[in-house]
BALOBA-1460 file (C-alpha; in Angstrom, 3 decimals):
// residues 182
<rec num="1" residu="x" x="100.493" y="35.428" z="186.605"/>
<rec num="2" residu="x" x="104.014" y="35.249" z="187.213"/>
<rec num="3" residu="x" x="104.203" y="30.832" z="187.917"/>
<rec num="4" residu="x" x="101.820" y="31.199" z="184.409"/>
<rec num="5" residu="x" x="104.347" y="33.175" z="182.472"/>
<rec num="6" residu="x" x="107.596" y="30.735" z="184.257"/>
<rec num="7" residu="x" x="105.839" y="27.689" z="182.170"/>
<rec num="8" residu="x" x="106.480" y="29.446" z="179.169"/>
<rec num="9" residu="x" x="110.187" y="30.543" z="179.322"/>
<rec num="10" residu="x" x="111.326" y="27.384" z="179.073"/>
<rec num="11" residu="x" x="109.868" y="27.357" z="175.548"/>
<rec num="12" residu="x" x="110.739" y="30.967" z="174.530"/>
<rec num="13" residu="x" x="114.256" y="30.743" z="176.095"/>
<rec num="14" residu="x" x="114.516" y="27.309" z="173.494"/>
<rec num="15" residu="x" x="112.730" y="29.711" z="170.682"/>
<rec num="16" residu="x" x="114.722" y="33.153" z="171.499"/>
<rec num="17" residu="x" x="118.167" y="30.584" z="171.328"/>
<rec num="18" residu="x" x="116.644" y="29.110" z="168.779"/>
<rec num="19" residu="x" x="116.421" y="32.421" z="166.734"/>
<rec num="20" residu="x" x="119.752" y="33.914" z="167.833"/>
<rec num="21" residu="x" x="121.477" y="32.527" z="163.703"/>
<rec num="22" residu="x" x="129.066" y="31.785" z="159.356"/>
<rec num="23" residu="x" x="129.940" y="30.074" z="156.722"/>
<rec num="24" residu="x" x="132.380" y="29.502" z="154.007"/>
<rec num="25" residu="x" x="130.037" y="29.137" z="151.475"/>
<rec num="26" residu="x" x="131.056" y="31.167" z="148.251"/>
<rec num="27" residu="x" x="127.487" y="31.794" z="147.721"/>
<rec num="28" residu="x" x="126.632" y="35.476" z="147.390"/>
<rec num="29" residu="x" x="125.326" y="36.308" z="150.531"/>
<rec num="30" residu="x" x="122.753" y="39.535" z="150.684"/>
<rec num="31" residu="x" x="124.210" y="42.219" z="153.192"/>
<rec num="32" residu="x" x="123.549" y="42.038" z="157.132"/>
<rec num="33" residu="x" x="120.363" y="42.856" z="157.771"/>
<rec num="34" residu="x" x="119.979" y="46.425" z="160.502"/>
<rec num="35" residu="x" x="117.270" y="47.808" z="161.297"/>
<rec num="36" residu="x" x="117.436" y="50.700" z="159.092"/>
<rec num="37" residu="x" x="116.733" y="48.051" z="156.166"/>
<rec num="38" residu="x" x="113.115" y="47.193" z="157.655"/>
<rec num="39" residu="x" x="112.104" y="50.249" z="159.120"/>
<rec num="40" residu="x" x="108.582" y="50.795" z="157.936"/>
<rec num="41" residu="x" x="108.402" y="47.982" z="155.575"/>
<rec num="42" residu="x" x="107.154" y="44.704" z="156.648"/>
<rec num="43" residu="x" x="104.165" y="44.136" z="154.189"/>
<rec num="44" residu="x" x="105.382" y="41.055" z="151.878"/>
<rec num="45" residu="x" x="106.695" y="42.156" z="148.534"/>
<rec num="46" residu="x" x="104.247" y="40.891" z="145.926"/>
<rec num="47" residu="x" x="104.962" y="37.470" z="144.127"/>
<rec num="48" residu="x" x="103.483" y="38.141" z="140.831"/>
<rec num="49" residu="x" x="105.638" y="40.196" z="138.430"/>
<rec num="50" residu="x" x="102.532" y="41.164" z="136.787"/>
<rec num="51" residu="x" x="101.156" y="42.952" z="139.512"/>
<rec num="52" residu="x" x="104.495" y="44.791" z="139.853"/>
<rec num="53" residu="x" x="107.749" y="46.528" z="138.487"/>
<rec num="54" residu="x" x="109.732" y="44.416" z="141.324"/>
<rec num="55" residu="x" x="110.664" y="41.009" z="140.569"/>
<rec num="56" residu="x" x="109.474" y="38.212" z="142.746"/>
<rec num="57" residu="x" x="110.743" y="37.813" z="146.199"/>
<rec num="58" residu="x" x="114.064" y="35.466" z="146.412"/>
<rec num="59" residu="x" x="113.881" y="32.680" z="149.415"/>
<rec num="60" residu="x" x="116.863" y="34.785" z="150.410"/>
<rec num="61" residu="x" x="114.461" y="37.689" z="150.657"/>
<rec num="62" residu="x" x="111.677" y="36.099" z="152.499"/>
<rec num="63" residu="x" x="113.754" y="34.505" z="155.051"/>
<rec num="64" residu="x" x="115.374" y="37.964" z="155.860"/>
<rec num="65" residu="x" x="111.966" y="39.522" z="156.188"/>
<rec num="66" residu="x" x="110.719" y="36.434" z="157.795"/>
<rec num="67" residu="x" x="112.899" y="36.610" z="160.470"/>
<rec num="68" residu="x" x="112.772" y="40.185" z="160.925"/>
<rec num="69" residu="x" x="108.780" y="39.781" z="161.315"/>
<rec num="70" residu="x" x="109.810" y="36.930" z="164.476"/>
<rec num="71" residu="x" x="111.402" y="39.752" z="166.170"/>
<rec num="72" residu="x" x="108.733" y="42.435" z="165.059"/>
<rec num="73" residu="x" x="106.576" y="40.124" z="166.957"/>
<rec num="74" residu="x" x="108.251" y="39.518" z="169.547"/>
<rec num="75" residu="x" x="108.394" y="43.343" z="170.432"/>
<rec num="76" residu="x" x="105.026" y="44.078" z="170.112"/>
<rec num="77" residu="x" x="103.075" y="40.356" z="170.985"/>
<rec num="78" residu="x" x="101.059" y="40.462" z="167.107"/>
<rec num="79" residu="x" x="101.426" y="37.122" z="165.908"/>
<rec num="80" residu="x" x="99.512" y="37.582" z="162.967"/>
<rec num="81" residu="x" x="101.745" y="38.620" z="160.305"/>
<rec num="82" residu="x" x="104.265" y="35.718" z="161.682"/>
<rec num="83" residu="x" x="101.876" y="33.272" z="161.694"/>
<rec num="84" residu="x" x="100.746" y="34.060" z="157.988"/>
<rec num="85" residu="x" x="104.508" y="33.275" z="156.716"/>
<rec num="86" residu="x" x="104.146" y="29.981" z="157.632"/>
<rec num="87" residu="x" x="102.689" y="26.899" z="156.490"/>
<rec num="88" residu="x" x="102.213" y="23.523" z="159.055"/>
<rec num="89" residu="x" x="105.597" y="25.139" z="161.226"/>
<rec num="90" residu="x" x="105.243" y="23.964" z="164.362"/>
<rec num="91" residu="x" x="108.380" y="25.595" z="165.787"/>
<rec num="92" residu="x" x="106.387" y="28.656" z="164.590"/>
<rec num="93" residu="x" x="103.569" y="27.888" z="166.106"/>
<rec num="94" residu="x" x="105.621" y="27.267" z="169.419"/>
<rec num="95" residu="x" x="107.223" y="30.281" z="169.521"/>
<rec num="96" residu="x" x="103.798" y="32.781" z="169.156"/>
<rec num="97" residu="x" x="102.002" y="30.498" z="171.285"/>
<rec num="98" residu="x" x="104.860" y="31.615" z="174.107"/>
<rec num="99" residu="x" x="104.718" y="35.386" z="173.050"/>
<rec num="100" residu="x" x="101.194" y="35.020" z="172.942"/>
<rec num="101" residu="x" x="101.152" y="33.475" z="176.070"/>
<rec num="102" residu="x" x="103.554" y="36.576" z="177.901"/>
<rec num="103" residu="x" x="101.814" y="39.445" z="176.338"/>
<rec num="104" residu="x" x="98.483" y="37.931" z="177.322"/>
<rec num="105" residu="x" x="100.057" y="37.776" z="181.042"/>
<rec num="106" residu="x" x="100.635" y="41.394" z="180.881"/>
<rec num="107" residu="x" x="104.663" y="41.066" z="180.378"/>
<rec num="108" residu="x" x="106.859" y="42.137" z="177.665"/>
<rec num="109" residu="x" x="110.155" y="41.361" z="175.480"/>
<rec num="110" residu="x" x="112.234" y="43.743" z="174.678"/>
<rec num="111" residu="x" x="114.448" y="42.590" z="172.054"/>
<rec num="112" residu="x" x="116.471" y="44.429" z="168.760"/>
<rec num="113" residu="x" x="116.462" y="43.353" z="165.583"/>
<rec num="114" residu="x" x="118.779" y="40.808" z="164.903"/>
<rec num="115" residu="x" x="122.050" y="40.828" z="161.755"/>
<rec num="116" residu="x" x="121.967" y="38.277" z="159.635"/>
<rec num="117" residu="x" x="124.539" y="37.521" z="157.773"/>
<rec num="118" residu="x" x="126.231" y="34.447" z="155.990"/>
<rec num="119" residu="x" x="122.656" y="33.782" z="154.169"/>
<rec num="120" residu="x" x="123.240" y="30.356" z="151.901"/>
<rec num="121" residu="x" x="121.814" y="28.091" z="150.248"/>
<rec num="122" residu="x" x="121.826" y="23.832" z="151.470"/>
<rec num="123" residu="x" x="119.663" y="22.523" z="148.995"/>
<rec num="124" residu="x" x="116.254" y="21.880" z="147.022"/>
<rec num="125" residu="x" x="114.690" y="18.478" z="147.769"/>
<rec num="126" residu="x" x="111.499" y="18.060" z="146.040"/>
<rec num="127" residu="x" x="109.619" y="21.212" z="146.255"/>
<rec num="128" residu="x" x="111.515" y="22.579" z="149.643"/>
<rec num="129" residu="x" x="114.501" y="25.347" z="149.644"/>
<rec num="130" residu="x" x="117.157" y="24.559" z="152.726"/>
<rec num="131" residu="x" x="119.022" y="27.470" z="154.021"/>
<rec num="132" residu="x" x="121.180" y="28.607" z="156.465"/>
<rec num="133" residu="x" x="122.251" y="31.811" z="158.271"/>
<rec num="134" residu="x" x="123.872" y="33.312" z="161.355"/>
<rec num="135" residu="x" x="121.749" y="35.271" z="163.130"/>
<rec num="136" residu="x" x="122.999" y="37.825" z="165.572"/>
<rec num="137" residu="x" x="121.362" y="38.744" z="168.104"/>
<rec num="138" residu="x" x="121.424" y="41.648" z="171.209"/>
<rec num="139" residu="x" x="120.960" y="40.947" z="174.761"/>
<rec num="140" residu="x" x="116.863" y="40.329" z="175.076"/>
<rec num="141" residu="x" x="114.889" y="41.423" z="178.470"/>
<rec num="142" residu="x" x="111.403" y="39.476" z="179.250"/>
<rec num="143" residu="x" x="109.335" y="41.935" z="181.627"/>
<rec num="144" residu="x" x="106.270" y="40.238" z="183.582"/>
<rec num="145" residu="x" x="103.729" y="42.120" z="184.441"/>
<rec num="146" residu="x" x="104.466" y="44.046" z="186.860"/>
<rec num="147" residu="x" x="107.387" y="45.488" z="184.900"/>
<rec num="148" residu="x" x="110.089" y="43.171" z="186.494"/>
<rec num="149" residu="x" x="113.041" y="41.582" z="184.577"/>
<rec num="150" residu="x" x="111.787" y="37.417" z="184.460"/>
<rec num="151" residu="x" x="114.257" y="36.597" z="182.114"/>
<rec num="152" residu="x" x="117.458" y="37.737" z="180.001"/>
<rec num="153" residu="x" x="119.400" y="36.417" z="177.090"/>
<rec num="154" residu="x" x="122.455" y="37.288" z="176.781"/>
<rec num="155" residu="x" x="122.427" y="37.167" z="173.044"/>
<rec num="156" residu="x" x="125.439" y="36.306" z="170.510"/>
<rec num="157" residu="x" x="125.450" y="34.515" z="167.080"/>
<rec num="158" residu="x" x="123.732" y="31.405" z="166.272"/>
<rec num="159" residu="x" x="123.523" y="29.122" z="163.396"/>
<rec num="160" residu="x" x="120.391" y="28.679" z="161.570"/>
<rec num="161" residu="x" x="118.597" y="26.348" z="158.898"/>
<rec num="162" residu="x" x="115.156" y="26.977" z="157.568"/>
<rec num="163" residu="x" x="113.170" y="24.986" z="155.148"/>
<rec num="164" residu="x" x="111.178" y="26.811" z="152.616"/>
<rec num="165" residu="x" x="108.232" y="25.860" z="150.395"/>
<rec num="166" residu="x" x="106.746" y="28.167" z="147.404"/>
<rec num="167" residu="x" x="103.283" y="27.871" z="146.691"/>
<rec num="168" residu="x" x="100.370" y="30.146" z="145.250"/>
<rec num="169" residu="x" x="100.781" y="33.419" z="147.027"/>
<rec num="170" residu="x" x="104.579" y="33.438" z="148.127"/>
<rec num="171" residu="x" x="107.222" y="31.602" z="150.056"/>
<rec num="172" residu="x" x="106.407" y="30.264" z="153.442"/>
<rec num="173" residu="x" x="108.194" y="28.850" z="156.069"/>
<rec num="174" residu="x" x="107.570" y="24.603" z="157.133"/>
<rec num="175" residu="x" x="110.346" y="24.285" z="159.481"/>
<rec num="176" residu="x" x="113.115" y="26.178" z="161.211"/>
<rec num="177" residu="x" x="116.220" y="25.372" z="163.725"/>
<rec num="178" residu="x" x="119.302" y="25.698" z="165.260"/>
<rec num="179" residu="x" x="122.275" y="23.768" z="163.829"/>
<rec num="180" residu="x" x="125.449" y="23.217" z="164.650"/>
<rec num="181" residu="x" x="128.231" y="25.854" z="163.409"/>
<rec num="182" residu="x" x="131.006" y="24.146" z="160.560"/>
């Protein structure tokens, strides 16, 4: 199990990095996100003001609770509400594939939620949002098996730049990466 769970650091470790996420911006920027904010919430807030008193979910919002759900996932292996925020992302596919892949094996991540902070927007092309964050993000253990440490992170802050797309049902995410700090 353990050569198994090896071939599919390479692609977490590139995810994990990938999902560690400053700027200048003068943007207003929603507060950093701790894990306070999330605790017991990560059903999507609902799109239609009709159906609700809240108004509809910002692409700020979503991304926050997006990203929150990557790490939600990556503590517990269920893909499935990660998966659902995303339409055609193969990045997201990547990255449950590999936490698929080292729950399956019997191993484990143990990871905190990350702060994001520095939330902005690039741009709208067409029908897609652009934006960008820092994400930081705590040191992250991944356990194999048998309980012993495979792999560490050391964590730190990363920048960020997801593409959005809004469609019947909600925001979901078509692309995400790391780019290079201003």
């Amino acid at each position: 199990m353990r050569t198994r769970l090896h071939t599919t650091l390479p692609t977490l470790t590139a995810l994990l990095l990938a999902l560690s996420a400053c700027t200048s911006s003068p943007a207003p920027k929603p507060p950093p996100l701790e894990p306070s904010d999330t605790a017991g919430s990560t059903s999507p807030r609902p799109t239609d003001p009709v159906a609700s008193d809240l108004p509809p979910e910002t692409a700020e919002e979503f991304v926050v609770r997006w990203q929150v759900e990557a790490f939600r996932m990556q503590q517990t292996g269920d893909t499935s509400q990660y998966l659902a925020m995303s339409r055609e992302c193969r990045q997201c596919s990547d990255l449950a594939d590999s936490v698929t892949s080292i729950y399956r094996e019997g191993g484990e991540i143990e990871v905190e939620l990350p702060k994001i902070e520095d939330l902005s927007l690039v741009g709208t092309p067409g029908k897609v949002t652009i934006l960008e964050y820092d994400l930081e993000t705590a040191p992250t253990v991944v356990r194999d098996s048998q309980g012993e440490v495979d792999q560490r992170f050391p964590g730190g802050v990363e920048r960020f730049q997801v593409n959005v797309v809004r469609s019947r049902g909600g925001w979901f995410i078509v692309r995400f990466g790391e780019v290079d700090r201003a």
